[in-house]
Backbone atoms as SQL, in Angstrom:
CREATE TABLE atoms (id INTEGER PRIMARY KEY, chain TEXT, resi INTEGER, resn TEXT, atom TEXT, x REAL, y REAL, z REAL);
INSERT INTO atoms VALUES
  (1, 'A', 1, 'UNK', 'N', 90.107, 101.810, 115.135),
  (2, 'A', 1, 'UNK', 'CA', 90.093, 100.808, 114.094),
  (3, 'A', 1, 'UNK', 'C', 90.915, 101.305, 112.905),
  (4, 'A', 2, 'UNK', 'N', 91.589, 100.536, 111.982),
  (5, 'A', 2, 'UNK', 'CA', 92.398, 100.567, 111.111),
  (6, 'A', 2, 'UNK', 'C', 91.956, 100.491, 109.633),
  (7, 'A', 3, 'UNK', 'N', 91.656, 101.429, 108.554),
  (8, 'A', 3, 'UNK', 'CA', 91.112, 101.277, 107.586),
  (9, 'A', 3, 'UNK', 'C', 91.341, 99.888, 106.835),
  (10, 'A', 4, 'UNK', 'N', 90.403, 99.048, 106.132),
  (11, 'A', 4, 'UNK', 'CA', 90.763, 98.165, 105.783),
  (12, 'A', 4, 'UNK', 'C', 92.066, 98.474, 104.273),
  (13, 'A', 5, 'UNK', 'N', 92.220, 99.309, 104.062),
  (14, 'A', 5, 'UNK', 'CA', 92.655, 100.198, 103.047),
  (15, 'A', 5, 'UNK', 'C', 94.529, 99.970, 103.683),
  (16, 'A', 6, 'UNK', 'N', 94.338, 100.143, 105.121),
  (17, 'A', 6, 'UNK', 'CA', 95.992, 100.666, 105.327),
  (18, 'A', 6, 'UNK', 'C', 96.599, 99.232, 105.598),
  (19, 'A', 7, 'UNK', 'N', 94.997, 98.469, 106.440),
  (20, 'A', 7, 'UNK', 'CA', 95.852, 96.789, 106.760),
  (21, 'A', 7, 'UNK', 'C', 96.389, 95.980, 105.467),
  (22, 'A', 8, 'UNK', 'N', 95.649, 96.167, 104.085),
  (23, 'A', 8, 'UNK', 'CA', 95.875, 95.719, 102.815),
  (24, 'A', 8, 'UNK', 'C', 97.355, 95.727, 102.391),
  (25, 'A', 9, 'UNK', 'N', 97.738, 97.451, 102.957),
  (26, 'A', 9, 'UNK', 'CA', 98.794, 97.806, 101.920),
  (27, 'A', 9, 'UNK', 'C', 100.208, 97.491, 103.345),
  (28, 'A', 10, 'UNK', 'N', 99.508, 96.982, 104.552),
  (29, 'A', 10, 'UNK', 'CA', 101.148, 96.384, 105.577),
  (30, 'A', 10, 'UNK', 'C', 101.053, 95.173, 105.154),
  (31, 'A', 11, 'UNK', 'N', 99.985, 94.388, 104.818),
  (32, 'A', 11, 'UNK', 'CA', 99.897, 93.046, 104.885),
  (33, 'A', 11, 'UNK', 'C', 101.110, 92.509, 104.663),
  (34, 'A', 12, 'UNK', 'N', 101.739, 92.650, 103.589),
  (35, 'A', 12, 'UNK', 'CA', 103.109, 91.996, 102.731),
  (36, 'A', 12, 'UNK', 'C', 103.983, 92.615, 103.844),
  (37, 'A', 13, 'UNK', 'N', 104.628, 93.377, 104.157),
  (38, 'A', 13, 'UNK', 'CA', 105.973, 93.739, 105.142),
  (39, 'A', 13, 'UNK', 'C', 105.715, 93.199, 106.316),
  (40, 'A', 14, 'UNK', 'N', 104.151, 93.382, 106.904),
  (41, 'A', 14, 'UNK', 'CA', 104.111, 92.697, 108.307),
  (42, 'A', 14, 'UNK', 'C', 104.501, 91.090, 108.051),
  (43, 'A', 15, 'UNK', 'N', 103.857, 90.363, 107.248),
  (44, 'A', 15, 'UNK', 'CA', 103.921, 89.195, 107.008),
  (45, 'A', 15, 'UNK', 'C', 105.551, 88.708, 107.113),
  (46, 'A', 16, 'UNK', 'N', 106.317, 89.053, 106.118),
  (47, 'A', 16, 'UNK', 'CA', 107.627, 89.325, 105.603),
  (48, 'A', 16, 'UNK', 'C', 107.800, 89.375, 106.766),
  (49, 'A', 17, 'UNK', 'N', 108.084, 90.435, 108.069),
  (50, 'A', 17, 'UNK', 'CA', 108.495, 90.109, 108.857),
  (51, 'A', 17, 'UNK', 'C', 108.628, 89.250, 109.711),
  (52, 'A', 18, 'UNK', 'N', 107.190, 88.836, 110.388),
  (53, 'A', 18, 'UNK', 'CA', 106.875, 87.879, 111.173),
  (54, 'A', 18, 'UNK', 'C', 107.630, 86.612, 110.909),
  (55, 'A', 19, 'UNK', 'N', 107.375, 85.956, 109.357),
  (56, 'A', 19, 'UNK', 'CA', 108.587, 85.071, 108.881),
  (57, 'A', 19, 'UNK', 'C', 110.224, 84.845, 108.668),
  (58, 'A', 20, 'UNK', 'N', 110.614, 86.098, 108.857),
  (59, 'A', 20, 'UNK', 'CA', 111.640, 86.627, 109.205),
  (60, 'A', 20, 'UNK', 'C', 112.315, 86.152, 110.956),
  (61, 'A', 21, 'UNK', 'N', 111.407, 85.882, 111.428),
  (62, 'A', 21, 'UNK', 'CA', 112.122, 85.211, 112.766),
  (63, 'A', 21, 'UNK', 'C', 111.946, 83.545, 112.730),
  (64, 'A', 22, 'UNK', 'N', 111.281, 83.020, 112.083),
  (65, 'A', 22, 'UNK', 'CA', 111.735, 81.673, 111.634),
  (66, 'A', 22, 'UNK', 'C', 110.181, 80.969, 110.736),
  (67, 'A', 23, 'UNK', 'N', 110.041, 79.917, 110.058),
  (68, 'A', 23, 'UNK', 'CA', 109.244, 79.266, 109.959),
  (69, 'A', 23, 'UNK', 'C', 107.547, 79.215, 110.331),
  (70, 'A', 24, 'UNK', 'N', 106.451, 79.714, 110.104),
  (71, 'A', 24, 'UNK', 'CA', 104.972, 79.450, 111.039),
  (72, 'A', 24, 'UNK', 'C', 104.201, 78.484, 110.129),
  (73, 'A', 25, 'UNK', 'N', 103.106, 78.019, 110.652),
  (74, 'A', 25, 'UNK', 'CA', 101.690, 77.758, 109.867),
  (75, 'A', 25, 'UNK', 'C', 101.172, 79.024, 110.199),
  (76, 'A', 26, 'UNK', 'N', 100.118, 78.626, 109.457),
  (77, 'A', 26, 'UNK', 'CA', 98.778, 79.867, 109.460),
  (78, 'A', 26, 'UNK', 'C', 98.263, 80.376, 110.984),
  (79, 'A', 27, 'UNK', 'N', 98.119, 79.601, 111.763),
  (80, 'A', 27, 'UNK', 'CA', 97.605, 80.121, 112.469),
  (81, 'A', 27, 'UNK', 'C', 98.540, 80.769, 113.481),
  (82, 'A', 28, 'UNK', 'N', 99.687, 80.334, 113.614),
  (83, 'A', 28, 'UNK', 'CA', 100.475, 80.764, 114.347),
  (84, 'A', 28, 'UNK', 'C', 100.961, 82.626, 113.768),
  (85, 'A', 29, 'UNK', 'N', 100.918, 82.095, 112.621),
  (86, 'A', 29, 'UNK', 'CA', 101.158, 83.575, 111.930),
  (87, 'A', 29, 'UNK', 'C', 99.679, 84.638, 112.518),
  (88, 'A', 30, 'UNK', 'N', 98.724, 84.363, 112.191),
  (89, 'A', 30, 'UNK', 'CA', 97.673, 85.156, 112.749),
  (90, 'A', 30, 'UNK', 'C', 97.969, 85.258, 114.456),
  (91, 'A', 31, 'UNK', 'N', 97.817, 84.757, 115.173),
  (92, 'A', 31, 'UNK', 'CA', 98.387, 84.702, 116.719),
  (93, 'A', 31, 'UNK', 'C', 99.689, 85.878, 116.840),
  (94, 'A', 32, 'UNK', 'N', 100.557, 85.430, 115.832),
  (95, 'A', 32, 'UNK', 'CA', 102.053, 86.300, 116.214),
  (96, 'A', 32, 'UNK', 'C', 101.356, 88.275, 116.222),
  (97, 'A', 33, 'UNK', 'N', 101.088, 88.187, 114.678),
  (98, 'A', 33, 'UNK', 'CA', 100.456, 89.634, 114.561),
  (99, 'A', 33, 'UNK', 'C', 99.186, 89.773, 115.530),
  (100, 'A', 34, 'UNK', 'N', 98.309, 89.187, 115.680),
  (101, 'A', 34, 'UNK', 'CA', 97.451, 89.378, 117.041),
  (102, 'A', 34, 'UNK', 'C', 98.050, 90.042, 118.151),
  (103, 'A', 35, 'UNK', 'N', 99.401, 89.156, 118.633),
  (104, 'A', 35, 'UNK', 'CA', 100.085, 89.423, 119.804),
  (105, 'A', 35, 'UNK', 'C', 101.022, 90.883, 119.496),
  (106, 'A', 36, 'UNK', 'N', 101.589, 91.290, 118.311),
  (107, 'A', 36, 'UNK', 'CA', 102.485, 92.062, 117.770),
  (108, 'A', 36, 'UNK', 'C', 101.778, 93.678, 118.388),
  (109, 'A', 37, 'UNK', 'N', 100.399, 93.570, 117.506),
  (110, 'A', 37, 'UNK', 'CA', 99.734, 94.434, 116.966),
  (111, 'A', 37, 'UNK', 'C', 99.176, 95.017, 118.689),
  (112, 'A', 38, 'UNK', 'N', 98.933, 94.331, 119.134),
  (113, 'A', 38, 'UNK', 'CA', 97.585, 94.383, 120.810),
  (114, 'A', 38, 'UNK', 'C', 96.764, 94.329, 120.349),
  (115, 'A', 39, 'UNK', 'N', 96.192, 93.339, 119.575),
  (116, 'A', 39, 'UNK', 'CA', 94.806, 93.164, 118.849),
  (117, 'A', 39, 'UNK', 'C', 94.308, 93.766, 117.627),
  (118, 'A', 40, 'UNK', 'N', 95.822, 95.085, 117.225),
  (119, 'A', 40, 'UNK', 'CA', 94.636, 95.921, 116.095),
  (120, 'A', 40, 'UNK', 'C', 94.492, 95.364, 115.096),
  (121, 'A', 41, 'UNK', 'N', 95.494, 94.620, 114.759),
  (122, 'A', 41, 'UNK', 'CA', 95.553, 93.724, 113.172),
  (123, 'A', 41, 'UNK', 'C', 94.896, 92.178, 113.479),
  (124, 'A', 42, 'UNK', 'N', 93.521, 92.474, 113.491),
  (125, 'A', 42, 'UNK', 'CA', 93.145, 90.765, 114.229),
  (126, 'A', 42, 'UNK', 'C', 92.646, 89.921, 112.634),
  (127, 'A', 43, 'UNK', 'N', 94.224, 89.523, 111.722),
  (128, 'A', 43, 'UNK', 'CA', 93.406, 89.218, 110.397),
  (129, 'A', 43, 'UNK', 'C', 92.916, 87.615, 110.767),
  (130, 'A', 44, 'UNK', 'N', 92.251, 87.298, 109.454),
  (131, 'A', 44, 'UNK', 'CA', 91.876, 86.013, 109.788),
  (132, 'A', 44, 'UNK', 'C', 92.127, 85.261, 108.173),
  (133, 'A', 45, 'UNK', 'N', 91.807, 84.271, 108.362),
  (134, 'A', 45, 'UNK', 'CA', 92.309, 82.763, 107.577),
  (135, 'A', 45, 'UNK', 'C', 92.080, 83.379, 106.159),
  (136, 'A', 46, 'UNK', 'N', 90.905, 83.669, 106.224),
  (137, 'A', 46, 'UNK', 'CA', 90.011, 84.269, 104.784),
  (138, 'A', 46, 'UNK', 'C', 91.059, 85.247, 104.026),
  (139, 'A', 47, 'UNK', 'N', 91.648, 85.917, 105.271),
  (140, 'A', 47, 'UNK', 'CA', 92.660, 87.320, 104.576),
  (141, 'A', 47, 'UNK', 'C', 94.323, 86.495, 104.702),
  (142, 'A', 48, 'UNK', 'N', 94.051, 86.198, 104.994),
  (143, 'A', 48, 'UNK', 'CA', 95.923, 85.718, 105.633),
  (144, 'A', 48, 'UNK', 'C', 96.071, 84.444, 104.072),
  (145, 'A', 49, 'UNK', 'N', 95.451, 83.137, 104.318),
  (146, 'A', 49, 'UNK', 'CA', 96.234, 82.235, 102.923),
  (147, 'A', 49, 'UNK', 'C', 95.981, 82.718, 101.284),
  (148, 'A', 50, 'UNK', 'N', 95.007, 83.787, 101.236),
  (149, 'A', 50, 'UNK', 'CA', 95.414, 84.607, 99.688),
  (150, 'A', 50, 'UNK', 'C', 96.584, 85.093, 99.770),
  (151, 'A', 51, 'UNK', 'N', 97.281, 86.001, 100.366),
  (152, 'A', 51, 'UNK', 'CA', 98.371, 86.645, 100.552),
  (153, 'A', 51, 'UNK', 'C', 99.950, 85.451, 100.483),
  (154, 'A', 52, 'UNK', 'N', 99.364, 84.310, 101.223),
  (155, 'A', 52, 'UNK', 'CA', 100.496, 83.702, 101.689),
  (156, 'A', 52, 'UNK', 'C', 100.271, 82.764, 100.383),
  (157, 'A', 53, 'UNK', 'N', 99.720, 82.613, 99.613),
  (158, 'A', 53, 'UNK', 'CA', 99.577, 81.992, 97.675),
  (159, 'A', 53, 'UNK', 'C', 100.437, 82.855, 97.186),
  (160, 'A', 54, 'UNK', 'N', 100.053, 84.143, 97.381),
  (161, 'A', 54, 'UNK', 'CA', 100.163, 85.039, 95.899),
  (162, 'A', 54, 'UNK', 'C', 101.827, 85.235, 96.189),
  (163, 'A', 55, 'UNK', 'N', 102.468, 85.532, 97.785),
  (164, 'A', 55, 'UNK', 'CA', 104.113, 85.488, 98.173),
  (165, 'A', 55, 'UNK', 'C', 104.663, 83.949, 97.601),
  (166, 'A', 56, 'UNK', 'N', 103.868, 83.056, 97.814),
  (167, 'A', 56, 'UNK', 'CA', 104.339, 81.679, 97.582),
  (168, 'A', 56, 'UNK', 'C', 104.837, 81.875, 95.933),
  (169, 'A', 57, 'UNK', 'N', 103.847, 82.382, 95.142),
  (170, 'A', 57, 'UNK', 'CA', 104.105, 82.682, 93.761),
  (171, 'A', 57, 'UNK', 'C', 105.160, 83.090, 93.350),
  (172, 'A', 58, 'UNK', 'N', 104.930, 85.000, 93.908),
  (173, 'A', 58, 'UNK', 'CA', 106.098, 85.895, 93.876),
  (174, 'A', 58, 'UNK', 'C', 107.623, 84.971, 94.347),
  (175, 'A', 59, 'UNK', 'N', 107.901, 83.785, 94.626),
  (176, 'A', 59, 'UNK', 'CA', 109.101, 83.360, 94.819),
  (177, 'A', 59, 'UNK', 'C', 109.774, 84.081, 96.542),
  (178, 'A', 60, 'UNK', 'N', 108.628, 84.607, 97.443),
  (179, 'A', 60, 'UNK', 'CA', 108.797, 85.265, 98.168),
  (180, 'A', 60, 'UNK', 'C', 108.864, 84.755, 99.649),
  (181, 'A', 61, 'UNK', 'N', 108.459, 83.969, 100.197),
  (182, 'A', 61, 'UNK', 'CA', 108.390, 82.835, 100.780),
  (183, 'A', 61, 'UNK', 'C', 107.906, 81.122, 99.983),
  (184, 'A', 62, 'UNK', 'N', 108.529, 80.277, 100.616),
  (185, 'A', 62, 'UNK', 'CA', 107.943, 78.850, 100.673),
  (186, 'A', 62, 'UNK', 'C', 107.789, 78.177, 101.649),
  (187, 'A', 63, 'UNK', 'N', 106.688, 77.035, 100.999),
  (188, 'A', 63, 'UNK', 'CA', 106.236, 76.116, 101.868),
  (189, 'A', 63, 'UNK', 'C', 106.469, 74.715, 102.221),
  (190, 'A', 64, 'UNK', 'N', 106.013, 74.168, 103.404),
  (191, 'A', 64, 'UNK', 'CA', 106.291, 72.637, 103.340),
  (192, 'A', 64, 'UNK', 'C', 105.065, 72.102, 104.100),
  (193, 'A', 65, 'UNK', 'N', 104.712, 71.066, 104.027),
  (194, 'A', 65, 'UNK', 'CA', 103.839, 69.944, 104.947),
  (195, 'A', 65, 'UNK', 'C', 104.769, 69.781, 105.800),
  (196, 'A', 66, 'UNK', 'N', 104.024, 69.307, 107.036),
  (197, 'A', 66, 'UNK', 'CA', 104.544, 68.096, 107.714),
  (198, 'A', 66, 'UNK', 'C', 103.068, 67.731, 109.033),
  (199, 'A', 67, 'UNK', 'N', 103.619, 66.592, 109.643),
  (200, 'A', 67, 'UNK', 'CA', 102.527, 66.662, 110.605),
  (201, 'A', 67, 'UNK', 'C', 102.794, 67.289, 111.929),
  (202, 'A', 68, 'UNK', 'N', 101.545, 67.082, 112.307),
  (203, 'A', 68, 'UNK', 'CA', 101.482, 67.772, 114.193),
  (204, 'A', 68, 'UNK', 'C', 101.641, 66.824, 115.017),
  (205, 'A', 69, 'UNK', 'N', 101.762, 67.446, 116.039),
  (206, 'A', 69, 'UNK', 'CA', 101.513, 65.613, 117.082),
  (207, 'A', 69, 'UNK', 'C', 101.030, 65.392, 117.251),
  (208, 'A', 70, 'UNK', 'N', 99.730, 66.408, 117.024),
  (209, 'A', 70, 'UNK', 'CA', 98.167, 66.137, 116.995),
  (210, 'A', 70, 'UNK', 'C', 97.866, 65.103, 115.818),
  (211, 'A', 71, 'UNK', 'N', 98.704, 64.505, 114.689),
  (212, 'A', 71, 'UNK', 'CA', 98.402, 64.042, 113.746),
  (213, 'A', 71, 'UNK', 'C', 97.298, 64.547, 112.548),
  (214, 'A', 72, 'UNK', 'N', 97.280, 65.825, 112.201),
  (215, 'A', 72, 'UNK', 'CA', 97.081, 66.999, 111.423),
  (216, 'A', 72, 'UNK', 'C', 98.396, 67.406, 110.437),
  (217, 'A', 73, 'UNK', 'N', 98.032, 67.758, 109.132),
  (218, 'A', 73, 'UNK', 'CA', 99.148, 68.189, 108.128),
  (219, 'A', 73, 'UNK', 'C', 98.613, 69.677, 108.722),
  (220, 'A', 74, 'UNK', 'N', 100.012, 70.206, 108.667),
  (221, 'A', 74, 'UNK', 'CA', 99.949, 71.465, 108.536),
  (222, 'A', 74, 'UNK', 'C', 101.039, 72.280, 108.014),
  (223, 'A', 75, 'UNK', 'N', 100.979, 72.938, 106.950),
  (224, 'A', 75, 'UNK', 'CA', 101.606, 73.672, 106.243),
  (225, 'A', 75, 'UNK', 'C', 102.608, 74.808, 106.460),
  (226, 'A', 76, 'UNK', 'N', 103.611, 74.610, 106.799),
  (227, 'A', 76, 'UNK', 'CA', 104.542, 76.008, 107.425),
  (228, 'A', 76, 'UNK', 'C', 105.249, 76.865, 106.084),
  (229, 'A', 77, 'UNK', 'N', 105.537, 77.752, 106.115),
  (230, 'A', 77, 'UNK', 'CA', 105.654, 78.704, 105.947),
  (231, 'A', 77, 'UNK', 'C', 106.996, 79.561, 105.773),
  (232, 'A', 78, 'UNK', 'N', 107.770, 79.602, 105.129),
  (233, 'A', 78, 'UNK', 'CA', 109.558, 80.260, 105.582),
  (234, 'A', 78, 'UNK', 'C', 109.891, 81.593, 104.408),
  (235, 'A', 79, 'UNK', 'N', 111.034, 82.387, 104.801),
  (236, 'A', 79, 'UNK', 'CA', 111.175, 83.515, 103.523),
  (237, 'A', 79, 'UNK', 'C', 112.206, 82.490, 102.737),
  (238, 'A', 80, 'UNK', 'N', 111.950, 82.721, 101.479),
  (239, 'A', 80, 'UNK', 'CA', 113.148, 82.928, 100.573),
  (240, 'A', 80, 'UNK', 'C', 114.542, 83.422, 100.778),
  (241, 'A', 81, 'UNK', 'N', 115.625, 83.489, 100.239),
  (242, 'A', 81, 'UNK', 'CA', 116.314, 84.541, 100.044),
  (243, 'A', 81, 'UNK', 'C', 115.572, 85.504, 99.218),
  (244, 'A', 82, 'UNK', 'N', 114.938, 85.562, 98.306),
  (245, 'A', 82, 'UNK', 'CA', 114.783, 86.846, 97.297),
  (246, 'A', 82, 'UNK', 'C', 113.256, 87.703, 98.287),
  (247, 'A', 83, 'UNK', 'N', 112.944, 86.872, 99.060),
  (248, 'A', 83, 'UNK', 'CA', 111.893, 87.486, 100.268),
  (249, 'A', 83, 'UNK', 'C', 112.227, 88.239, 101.538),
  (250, 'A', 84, 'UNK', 'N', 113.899, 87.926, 101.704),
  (251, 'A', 84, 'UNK', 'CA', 114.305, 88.670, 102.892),
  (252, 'A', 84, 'UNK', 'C', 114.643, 89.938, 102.090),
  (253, 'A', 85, 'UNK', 'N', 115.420, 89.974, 100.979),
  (254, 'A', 85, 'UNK', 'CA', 115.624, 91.026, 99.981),
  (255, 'A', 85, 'UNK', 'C', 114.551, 91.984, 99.971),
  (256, 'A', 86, 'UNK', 'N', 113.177, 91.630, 99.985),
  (257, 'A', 86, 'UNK', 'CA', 112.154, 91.959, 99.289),
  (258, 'A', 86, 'UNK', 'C', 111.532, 93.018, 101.033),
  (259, 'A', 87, 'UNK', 'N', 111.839, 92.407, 102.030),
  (260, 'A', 87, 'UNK', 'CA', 111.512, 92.794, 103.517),
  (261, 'A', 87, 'UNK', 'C', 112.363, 93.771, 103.688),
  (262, 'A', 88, 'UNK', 'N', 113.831, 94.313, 103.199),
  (263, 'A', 88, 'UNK', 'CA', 114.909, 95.120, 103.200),
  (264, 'A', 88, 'UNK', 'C', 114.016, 96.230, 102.601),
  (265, 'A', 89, 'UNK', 'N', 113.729, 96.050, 101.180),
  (266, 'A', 89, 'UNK', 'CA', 113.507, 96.940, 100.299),
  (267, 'A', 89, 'UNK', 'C', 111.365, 97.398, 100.938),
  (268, 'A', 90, 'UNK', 'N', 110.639, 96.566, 101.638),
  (269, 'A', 90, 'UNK', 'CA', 109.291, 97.145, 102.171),
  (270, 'A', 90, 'UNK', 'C', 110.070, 98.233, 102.955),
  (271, 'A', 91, 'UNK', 'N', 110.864, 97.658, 104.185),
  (272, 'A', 91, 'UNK', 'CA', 111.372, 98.379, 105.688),
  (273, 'A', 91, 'UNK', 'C', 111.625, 99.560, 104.997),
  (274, 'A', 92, 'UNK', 'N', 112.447, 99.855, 104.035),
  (275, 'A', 92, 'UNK', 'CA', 112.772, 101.095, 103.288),
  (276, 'A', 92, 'UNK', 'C', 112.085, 102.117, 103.375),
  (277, 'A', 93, 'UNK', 'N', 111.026, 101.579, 102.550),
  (278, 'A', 93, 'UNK', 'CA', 109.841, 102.586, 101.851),
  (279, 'A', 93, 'UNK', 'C', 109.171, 102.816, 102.812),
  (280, 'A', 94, 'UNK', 'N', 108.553, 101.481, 104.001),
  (281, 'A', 94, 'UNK', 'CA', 107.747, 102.170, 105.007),
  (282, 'A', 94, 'UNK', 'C', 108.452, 103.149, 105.755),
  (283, 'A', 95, 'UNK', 'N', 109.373, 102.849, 106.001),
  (284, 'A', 95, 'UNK', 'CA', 110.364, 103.914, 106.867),
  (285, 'A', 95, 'UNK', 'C', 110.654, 105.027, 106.365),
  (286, 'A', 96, 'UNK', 'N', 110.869, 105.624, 105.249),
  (287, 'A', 96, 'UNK', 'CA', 110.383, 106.845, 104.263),
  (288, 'A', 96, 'UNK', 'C', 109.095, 107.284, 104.459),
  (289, 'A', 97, 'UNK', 'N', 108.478, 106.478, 104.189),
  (290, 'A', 97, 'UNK', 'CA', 106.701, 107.510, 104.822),
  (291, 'A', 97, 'UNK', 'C', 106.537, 107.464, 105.762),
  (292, 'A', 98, 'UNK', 'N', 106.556, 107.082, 107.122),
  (293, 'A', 98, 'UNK', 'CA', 106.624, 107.169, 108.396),
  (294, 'A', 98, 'UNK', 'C', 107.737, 108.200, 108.653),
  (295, 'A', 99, 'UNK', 'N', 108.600, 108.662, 108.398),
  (296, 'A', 99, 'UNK', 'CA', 109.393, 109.567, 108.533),
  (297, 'A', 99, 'UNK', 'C', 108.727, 111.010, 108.155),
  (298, 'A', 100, 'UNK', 'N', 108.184, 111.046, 106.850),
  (299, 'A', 100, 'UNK', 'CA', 107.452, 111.701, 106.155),
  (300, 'A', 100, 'UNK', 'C', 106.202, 112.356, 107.127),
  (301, 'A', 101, 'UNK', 'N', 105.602, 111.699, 107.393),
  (302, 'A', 101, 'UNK', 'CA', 104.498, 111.710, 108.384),
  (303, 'A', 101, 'UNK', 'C', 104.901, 112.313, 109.572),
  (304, 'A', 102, 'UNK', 'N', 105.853, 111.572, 110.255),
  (305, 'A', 102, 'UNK', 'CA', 105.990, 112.377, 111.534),
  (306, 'A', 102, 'UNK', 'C', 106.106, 113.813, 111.236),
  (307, 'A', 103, 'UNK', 'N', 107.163, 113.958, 110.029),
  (308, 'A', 103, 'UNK', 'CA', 107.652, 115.746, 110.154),
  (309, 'A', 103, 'UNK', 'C', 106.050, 116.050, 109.975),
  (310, 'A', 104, 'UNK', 'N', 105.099, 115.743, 108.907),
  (311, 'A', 104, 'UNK', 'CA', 103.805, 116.358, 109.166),
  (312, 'A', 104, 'UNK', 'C', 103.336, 116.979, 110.009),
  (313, 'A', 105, 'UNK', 'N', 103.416, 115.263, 111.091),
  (314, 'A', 105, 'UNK', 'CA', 102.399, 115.716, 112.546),
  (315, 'A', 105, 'UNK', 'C', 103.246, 116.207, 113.143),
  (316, 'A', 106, 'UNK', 'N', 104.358, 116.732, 113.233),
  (317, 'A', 106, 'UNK', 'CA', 104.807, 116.602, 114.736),
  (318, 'A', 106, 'UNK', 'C', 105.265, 118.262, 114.395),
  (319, 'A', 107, 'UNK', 'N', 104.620, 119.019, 115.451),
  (320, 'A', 107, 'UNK', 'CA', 104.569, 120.648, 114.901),
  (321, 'A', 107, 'UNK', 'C', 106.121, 121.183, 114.979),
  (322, 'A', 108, 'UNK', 'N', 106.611, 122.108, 114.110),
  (323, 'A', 108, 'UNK', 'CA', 107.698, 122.698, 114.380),
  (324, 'A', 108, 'UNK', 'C', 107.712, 123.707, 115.596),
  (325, 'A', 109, 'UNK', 'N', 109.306, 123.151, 115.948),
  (326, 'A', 109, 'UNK', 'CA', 109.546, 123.943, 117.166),
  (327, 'A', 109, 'UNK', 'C', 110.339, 125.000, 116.465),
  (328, 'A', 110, 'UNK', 'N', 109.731, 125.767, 117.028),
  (329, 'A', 110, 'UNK', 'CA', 110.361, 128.013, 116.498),
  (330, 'A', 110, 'UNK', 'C', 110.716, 128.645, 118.070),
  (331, 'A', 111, 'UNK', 'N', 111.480, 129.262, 117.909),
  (332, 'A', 111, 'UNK', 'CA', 112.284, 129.837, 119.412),
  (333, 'A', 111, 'UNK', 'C', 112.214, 131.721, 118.782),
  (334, 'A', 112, 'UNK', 'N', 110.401, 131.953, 118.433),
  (335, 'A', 112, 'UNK', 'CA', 109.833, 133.105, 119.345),
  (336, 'A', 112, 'UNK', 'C', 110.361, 133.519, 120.288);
């Protein structure tokens, strides 16, 4: 299991990404990372549309209505330009500490 501590602080880059391959609603977005993850990131509605407000704010993604064919509004979801910017500059930093980390774990090889 994944501290709720570490899912908090991917939330924004995973998200960012996922939108990054085109347009979702909500639930499809939860499904994508479901499927991404193999279940470890199983967020839900409660955690997922605060996040997708507060990016809507940040100018970081936007939104639109439209209907289903089910005849349901449902709300999709797309990046910005200043949100793909913003996915450049997460990939960065995560990729700096994940780099970081590996040299941690990963023991030095010495030729004893």
């Amino acid at each position: 299991m994944i501290s709720k501590a570490l899912v908090a602080a991917s939330t924004k880059p995973v998200l960012l990404s996922v939108l990054s391959n085109g347009e979702m609603y909500g639930y499809q977005i939860i499904q994508r990372v479901i499927d991404l993850s193999g279940g470890v990131l199983d967020w839900s509605e409660g955690m997922l549309y605060p996040v997708l407000h507060r990016l809507e704010k940040e100018g970081l993604i936007r939104s639109r209505w439209e209907m289903s064919e089910q005849g349901r509004r449902r709300k999709y979801y797309s990046l910005t330009v200043s949100g793909r910017h913003e996915l450049e500059q997460e990939r960065a930093q995560w990729l700096k500490v994940h780099s970081v980390l590996s040299r941690l774990w990963t023991p030095a090889l010495t030729n004893d």
